[in-house]
DODRENRO-479822 format. One line per 5 residues: for each residue z, x, y of C-alpha. Coordinates in steps of 0.5 Angstrom, whole numbers, plus 500, padded with zeros to 3 digits. Layout:
BEGIN
Z/X/Y  ...
% end
This chain:
BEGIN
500/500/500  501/506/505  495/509/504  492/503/505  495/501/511
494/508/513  486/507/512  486/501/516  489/504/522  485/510/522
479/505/521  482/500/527  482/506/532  475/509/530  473/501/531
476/501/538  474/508/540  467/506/539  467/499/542  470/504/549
464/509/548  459/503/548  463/500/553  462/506/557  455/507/556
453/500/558  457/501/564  453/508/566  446/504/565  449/499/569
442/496/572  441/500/579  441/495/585  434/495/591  437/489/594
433/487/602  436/482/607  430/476/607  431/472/613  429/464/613
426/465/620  421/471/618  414/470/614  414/476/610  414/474/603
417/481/600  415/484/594  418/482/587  417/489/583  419/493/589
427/489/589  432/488/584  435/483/588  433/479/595  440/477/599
436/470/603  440/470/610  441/466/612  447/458/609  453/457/613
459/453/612  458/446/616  461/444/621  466/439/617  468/445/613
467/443/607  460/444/605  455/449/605  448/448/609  441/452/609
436/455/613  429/454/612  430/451/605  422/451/603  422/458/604
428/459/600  424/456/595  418/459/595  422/466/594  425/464/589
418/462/585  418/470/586  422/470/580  415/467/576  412/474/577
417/478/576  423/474/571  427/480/572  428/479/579  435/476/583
435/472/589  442/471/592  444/466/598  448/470/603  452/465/606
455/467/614  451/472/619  454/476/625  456/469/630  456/464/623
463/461/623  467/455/620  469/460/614  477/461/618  478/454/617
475/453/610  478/458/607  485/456/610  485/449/607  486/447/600
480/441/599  475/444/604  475/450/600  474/447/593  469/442/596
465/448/600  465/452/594  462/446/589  457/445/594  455/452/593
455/451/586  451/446/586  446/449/591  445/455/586  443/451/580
439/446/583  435/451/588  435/456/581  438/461/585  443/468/582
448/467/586  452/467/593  453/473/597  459/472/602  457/475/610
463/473/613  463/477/620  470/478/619  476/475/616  481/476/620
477/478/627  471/474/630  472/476/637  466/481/638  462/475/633
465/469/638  468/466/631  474/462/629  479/466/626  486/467/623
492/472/622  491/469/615  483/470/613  485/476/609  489/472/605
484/465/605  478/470/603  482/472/597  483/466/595  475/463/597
472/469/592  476/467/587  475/459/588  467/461/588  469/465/582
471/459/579  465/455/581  460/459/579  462/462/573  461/468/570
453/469/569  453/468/576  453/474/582  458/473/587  457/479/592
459/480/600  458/483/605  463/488/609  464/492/615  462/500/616
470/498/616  473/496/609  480/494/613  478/486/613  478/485/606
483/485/599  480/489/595  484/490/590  486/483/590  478/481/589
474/487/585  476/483/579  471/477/581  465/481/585  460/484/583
457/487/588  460/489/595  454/490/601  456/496/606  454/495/613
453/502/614  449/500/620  451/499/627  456/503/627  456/504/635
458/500/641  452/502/647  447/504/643  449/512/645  450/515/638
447/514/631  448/508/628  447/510/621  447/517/620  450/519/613
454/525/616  459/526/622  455/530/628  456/530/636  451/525/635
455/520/632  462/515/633  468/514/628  464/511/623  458/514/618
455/513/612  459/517/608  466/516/612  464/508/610  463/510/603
469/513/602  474/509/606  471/504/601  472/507/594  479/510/597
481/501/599  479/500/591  472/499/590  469/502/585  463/506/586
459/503/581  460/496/585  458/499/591  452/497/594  449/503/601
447/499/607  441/502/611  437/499/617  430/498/618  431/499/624
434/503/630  437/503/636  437/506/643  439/507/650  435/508/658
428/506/656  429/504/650  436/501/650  437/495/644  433/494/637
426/496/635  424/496/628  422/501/624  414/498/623  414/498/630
417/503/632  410/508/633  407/510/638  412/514/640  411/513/648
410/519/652  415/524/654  419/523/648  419/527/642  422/526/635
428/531/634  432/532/627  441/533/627  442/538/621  448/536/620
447/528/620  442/528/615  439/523/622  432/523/626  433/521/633
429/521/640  430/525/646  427/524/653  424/529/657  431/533/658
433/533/652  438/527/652  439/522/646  435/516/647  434/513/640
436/514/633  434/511/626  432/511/620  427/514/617  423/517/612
427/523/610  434/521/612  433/515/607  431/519/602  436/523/603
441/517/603  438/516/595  440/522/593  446/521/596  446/514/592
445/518/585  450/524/586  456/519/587  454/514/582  453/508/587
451/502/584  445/502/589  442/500/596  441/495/599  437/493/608
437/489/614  432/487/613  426/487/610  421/485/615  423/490/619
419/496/615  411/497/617  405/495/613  405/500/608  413/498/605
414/506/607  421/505/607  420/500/602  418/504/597  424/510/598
429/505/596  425/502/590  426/510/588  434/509/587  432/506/581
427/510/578  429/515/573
% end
């Protein structure tokens, strides 16, 4: 008899040993991700081979607090029919938006967030959509957006994921969008429930007078940069593996060129102005004819430096705002497509 309950334990253990090392394999080989922001008041229909996840900007949260409504739903249905060419693709609903309210008061109240919750339930099985994609900018601070908000939103976001959760079960995503700034969200409290986590590491400036997404601190840059913002993130609880790089398809600018243009717009550069590079950002810029910064933004270099960035910690993918802001060519496109290629 002890030898037998000897073998069975050794058996037993050589059984576990191998479902950890295939759980292990699964989770190395987990699908990369080459998601792109597709907003409702653009034309562009995006390329499904290209993507492994179309984020669809934008729903909201009704007025009422307790439901959930759509912009531009027929287009939303035509991105979904992208699915027909390629089966493999996600296309996600993001619920929020810089300036989309509501959320503090749903999240706050029991019955309006059970009920919104539903409602978005309800909307992924009808419009055959992958799941829901938080943007709630941001719980606990709506000032700069013009929003609603609570001491409590940190709490009620927690609360909201987990009841979307619930509502979605778990063959659905359920991912979110969060600040360079990882501060405004529980984390640990929600890791257990999300799929992904988007960082917005773009607009990571006031005025317009530094980079906005250089992947390194510089002279050029403010507090927050792609790398910083990727740490500050693993250290507040989120794996890498569930982490999900931002980049703009845009960039942004002083004097002349104060404000936004997007990458597919972008050239020719007027004259006076030449295109300069900060070895230390890994980040392309502008300068005007002394010499001053004038414009900084993505582009064909700094995003490839940022996928092998991507590959070397071990993040999950990348993702951008937003699609329509790349040129004809899908340039910048097709440089996020690589993360997922061997």
């Amino acid at each position: 008899m002890f030898v037998s309950m000897k073998r069975f334990t050794i058996i037993l253990l050589a059984f576990c040993l191998f479902i950890q090392g295939c759980a292990g394999e699964k989770a190395a080989e987990a699908e990369k991700v080459v998601a792109s922001y597709v907003t409702s008041w653009t034309e562009v229909m995006p390329d499904p081979f290209l993507l492994t996840h179309v984020n669809y900007a934008f729903g909201h949260v009704k007025d009422s607090f307790d439901g959930l409504e759509i912009d531009n739903v027929d287009r939303l249905k035509s991105i979904v029919k992208l699915k027909e060419q390629n089966p493999e693709l996600k296309v996600v609903l993001s619920v929020g938006g810089w300036e989309s309210g509501n959320f503090s008061e749903m999240a706050a109240d029991r019955t309006f967030r059970k009920s919104f919750c539903a409602d978005c339930a309800k909307a992924v099985k009808e419009l055959g959509l992958d799941g829901i994609d938080i943007d709630w900018e941001y719980p606990g601070n709506g000032e700069g957006a013009g929003i609603s908000w609570s001491p409590d939103d940190k709490d009620n976001f927690t609360l909201l994921m987990k009841d979307l959760r619930s509502a979605l079960g778990r063959k659905k995503l359920l991912t979110l969008a969060s600040c360079c700034d990882p501060k405004y969200i529980d984390f640990p409290a929600i890791m257990d429930v999300v799929d992904l986590v988007n960082t917005m590491t773009y607009d990571m400036n006031e005025g317009g007078d530094t980079f906005h997404c250089a992947l390194y601190p510089s002279e050029h840059t403010a507090i927050w940069t792609t790398d910083t913002s990727v740490k500050a993130h693993i250290e507040a609880g989120v794996p890498a593996d569930k982490l999900v790089m931002g980049v703009p398809f845009y960039g942004k600018g002083v004097s002349s060129y104060k404000g936004k243009r997007d990458f597919g717009k972008m050239y020719p550069i007027p004259d006076g102005y030449t295109i300069t590079w900060d070895e230390t950002a890994n980040a392309p810029y502008i300068v005007d004819e002394e010499g001053n910064f004038a414009f900084g933004f993505e582009n064909e270099r700094s995003l490839t430096d940022k996928v092998e960035y991507i590959k070397a910690n071990g993040l999950r993918g990348i993702m951008n705002w937003d699609y329509d802001g790349d040129d004809g060519n899908l340039t910048l496109t097709r440089i996020m497509h690589s993360v997922a290629e061997q």
